[in-house]
KOLMAR-347673 format. One record per residue (C-alpha): x, y, z; residue number from 1; chain. Coordinates in steps of 0.001 Angstrom, whole numbers. Layout:
REM residues N
@east->X&north->Y&up->Z&nr->NUM&kette->A;
...
END
This chain:
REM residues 228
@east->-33948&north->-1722&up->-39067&nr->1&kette->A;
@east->-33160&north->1734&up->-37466&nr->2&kette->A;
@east->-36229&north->4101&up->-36456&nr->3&kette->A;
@east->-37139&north->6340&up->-38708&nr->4&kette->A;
@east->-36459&north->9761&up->-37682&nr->5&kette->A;
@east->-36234&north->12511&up->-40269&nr->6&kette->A;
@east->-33746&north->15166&up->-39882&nr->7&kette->A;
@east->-34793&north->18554&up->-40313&nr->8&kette->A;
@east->-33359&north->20129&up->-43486&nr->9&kette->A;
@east->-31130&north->22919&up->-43012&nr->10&kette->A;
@east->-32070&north->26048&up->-45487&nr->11&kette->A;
@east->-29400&north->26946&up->-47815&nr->12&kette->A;
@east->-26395&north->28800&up->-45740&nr->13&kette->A;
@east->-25648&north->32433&up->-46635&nr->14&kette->A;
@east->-22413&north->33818&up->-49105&nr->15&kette->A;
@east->-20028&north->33316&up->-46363&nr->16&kette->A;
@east->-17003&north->35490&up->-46617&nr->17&kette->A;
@east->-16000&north->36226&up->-50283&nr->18&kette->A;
@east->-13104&north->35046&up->-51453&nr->19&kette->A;
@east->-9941&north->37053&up->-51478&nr->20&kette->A;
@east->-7560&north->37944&up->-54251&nr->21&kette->A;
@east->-5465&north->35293&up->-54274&nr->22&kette->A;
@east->-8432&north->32273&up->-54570&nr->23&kette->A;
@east->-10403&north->34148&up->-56685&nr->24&kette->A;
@east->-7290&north->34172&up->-59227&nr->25&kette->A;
@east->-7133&north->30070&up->-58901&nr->26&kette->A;
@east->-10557&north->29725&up->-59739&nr->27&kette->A;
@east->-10446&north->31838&up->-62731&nr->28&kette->A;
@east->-7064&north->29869&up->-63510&nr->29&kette->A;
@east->-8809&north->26375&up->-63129&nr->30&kette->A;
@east->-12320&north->27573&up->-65132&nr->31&kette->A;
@east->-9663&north->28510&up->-67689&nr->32&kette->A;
@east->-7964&north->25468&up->-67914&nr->33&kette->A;
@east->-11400&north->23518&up->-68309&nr->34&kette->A;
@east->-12899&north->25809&up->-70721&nr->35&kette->A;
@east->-9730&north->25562&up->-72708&nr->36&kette->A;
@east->-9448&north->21828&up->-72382&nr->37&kette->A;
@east->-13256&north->21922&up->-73687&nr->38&kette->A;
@east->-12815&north->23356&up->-76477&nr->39&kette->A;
@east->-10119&north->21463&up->-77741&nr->40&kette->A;
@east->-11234&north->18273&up->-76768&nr->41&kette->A;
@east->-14351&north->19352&up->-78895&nr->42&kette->A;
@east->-12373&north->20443&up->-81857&nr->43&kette->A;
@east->-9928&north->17922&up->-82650&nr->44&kette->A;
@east->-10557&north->14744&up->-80188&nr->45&kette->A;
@east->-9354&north->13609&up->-76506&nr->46&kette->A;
@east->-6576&north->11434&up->-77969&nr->47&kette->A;
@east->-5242&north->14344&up->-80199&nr->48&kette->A;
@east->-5217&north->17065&up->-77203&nr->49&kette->A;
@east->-2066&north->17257&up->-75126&nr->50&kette->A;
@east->-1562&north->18604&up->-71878&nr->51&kette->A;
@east->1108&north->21168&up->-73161&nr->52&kette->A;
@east->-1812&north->22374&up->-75904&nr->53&kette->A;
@east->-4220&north->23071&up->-72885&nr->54&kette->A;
@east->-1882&north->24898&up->-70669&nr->55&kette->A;
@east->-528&north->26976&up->-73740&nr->56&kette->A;
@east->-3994&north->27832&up->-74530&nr->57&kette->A;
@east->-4135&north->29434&up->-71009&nr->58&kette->A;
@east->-368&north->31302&up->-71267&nr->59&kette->A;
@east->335&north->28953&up->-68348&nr->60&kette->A;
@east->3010&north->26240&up->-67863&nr->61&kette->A;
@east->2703&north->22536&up->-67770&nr->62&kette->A;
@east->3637&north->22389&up->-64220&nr->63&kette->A;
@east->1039&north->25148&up->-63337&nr->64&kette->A;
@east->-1561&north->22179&up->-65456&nr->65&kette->A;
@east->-942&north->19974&up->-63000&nr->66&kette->A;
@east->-1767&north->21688&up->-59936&nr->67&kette->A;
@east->-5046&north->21918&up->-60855&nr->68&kette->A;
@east->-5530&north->18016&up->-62241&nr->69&kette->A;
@east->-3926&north->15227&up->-61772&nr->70&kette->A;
@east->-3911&north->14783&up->-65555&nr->71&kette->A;
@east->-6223&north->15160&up->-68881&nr->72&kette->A;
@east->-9010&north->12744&up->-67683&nr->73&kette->A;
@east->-9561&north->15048&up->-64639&nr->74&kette->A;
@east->-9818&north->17834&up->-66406&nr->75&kette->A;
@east->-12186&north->16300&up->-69043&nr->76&kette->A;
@east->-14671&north->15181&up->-66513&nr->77&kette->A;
@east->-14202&north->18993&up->-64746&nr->78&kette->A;
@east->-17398&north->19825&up->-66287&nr->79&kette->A;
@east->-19539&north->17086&up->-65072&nr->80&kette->A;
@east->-18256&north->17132&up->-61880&nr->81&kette->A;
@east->-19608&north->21143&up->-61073&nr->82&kette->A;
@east->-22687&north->19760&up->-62704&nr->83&kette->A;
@east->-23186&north->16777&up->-60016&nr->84&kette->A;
@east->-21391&north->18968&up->-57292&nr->85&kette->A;
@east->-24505&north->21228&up->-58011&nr->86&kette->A;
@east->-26939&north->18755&up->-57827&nr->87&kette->A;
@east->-26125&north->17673&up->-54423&nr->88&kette->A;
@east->-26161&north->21062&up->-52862&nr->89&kette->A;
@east->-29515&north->21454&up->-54124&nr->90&kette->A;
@east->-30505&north->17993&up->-52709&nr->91&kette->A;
@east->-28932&north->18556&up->-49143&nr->92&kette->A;
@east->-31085&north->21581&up->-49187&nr->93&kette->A;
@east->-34214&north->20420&up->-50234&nr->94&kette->A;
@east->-37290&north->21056&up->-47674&nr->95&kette->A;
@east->-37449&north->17762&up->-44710&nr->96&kette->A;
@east->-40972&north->17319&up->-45616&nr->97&kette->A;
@east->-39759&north->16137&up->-49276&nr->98&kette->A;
@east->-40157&north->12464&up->-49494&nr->99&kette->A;
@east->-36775&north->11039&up->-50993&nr->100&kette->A;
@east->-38253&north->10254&up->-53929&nr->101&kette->A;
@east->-39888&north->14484&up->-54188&nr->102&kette->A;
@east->-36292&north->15409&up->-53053&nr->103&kette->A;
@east->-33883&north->13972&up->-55592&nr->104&kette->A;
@east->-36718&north->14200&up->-58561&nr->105&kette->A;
@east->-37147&north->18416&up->-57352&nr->106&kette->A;
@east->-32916&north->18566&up->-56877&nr->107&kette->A;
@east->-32176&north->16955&up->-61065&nr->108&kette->A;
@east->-34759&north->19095&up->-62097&nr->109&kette->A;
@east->-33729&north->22309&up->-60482&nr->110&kette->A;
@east->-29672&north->21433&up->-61652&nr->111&kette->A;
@east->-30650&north->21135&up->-65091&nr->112&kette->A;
@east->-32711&north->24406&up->-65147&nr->113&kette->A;
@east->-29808&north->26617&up->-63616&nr->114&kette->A;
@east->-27359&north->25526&up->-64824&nr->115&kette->A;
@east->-28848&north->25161&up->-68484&nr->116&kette->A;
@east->-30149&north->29265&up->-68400&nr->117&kette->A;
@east->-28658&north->31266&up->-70743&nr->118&kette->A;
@east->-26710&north->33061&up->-67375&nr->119&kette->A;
@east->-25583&north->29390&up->-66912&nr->120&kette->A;
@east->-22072&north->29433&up->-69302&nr->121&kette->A;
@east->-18744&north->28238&up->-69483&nr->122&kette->A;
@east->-17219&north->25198&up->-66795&nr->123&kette->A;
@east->-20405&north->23496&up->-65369&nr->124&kette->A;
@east->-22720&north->24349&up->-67079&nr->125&kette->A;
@east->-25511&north->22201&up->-68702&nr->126&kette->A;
@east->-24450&north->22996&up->-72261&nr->127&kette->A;
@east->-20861&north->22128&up->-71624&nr->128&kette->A;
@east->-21534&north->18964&up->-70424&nr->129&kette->A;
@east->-24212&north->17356&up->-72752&nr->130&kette->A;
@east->-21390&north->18910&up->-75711&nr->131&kette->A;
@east->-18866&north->16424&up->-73563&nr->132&kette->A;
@east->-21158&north->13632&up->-73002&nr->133&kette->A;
@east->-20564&north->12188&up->-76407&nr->134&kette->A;
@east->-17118&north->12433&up->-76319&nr->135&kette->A;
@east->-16695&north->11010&up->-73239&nr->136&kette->A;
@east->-18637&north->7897&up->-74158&nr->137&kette->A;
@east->-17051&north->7131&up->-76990&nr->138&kette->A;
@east->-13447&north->7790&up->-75022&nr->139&kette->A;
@east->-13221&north->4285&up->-73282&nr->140&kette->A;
@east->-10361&north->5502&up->-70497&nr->141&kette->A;
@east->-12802&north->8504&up->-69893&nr->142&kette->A;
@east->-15895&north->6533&up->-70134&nr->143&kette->A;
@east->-14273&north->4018&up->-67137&nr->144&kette->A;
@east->-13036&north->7273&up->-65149&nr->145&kette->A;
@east->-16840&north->8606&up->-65481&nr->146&kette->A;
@east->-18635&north->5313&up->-64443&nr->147&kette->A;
@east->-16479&north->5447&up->-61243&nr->148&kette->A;
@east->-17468&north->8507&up->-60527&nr->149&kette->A;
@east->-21220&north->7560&up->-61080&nr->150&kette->A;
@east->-20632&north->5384&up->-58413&nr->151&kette->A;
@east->-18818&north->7546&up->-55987&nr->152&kette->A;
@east->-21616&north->9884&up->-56886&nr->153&kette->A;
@east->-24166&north->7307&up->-56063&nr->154&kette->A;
@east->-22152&north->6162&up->-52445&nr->155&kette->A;
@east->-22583&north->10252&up->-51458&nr->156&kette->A;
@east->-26608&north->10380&up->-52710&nr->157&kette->A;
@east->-27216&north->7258&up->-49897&nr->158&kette->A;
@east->-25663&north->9431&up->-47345&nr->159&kette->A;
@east->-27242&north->12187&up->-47918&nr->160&kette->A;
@east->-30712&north->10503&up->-48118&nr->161&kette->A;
@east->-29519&north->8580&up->-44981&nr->162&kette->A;
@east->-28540&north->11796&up->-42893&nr->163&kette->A;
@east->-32513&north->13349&up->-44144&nr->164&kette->A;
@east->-34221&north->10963&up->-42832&nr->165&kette->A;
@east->-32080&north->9896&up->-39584&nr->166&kette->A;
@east->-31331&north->6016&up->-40976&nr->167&kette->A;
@east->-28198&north->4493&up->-40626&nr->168&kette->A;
@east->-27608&north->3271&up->-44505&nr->169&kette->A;
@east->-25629&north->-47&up->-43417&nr->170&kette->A;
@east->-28752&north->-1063&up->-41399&nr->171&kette->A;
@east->-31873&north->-62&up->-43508&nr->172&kette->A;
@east->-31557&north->-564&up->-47568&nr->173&kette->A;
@east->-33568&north->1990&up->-48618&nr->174&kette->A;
@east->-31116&north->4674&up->-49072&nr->175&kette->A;
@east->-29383&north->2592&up->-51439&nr->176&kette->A;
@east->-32177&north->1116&up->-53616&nr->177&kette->A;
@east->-33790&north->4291&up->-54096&nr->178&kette->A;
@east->-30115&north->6327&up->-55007&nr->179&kette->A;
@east->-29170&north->2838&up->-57222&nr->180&kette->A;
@east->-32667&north->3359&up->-59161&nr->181&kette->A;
@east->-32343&north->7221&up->-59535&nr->182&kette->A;
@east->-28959&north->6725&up->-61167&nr->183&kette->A;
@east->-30186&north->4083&up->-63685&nr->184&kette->A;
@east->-33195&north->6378&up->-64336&nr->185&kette->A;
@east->-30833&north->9247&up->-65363&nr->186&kette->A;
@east->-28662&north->6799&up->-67250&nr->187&kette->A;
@east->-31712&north->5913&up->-69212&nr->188&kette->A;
@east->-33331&north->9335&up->-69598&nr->189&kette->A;
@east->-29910&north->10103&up->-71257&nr->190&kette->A;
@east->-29717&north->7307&up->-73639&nr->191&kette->A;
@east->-33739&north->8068&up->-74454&nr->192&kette->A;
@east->-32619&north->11442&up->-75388&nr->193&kette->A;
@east->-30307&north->10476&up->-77341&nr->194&kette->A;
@east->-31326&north->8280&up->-79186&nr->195&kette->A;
@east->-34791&north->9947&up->-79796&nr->196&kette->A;
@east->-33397&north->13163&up->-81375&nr->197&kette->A;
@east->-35494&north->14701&up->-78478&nr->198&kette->A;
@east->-35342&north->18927&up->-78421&nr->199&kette->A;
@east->-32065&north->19689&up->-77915&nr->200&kette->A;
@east->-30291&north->21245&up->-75178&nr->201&kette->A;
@east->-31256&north->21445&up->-71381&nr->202&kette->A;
@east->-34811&north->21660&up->-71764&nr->203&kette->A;
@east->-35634&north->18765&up->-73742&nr->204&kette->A;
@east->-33142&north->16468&up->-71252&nr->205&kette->A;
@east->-35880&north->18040&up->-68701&nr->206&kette->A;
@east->-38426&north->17162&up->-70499&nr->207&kette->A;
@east->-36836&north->13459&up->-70733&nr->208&kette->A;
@east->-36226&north->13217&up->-67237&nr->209&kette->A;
@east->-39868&north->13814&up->-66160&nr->210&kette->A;
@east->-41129&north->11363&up->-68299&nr->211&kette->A;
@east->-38983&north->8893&up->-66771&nr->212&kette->A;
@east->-40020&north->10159&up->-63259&nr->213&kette->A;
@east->-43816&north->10075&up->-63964&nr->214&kette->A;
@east->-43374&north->6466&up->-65243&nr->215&kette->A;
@east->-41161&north->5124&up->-62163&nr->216&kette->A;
@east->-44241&north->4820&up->-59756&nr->217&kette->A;
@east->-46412&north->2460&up->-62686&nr->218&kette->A;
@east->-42893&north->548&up->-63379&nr->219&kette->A;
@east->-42529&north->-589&up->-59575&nr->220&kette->A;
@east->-46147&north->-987&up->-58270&nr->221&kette->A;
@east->-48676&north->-3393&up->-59718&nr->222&kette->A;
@east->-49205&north->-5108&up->-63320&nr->223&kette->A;
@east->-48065&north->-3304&up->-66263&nr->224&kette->A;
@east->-52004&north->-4668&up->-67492&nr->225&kette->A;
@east->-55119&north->-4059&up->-67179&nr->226&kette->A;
@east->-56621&north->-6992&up->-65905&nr->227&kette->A;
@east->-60463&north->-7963&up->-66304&nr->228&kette->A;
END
């Protein structure tokens, strides 16, 4: 097993240089495209939603669709992919002297709570993707696009927990247990909240969430009894 030497975190990097004309028009383009693809996924169903319908919506062509996504199931998972994209800049940033655990439970928790404020709207944002949740689960060719991003998700959250504390991930396991139960503790917080009818929106996923957190520690050490 490799020594353990933690890396010191780096503290989030300044603005940089802003972006010029020309990419700040693409961005707005792409935001467009996902915000329209939102809403009429929401309104009338994945399955009923055509590319031609989203790029109309946008006074753009079909051709200009597809230099932003590959096709509709890219642009449907848009959303949750700023959301995650999020979450791991706040987790590469955390403070070094954040156990894992402290690091990726202080990283979901921070994610949800930007971008779930009410200055949190449109492509990204909390809202937009607990509104596309559902549909995506019940959308099996979206649900199987989703799951492998989970997992490419989950392959980036060892190597970034890897890199913090100076392991090398295909010698010591931990990396990997610890990112394979955080996912299934989000998966389950999710299913919890829904089917709980817990408060809606961001805050009562939160809420969720550290429950599941506070109960990990109990589930993995010791009897689940009291024992006389």
């Amino acid at each position: 097993m490799a020594a353990h030497t933690p890396r010191t975190t780096d503290a989030p990097e300044g603005p940089g240089r802003t972006p010029g004309l020309r990419e700040r028009k693409k961005q707005q383009t792409r935001y467009a495209l996902i915000q329209a693809a939102h809403v009429l996924f929401l309104r009338q169903g994945f399955a009923r939603t055509t590319v031609d319908e989203i790029a109309s919506a946008v006074d753009v062509s079909q051709r200009t669709f597809f230099r932003y996504f590959a096709n509709k199931d890219e642009v449907a998972l848009a959303v949750m992919a700023v959301a995650e994209d999020y979450f791991m800049e706040c987790l590469r940033h955390r403070p070094a002297e954040e156990t894992p655990l402290q690091a990726l439970r202080a990283s979901i928790v921070k994610a949800w709570h930007d971008l779930g404020s009410e200055e949190a709207a449109g492509p990204g944002s909390i809202h937009s993707a607990l509104e596309l949740m559902r549909m995506i689960e019940e959308t099996p060719p979206l649900l199987a696009a989703h799951l492998r991003r989970v997992n490419e998700q989950e392959r980036l959250v060892v190597r970034v927990l890897a890199e913090r504390e100076g392991l090398d991930p295909a010698e010591d396991l931990r990396p990997a247990v610890l990112a394979a139960v955080f996912g299934g503790l989000l998966r389950l917080a999710h299913l919890s909240w829904s089917a709980e009818h817990e408060p809606a929106g961001p805050e009562g996923m939160v809420a969720v969430i550290e429950r599941h957190f506070d109960q990990l520690g109990p589930a993995l050490a010791g009897h689940w009894h009291d024992r006389a």
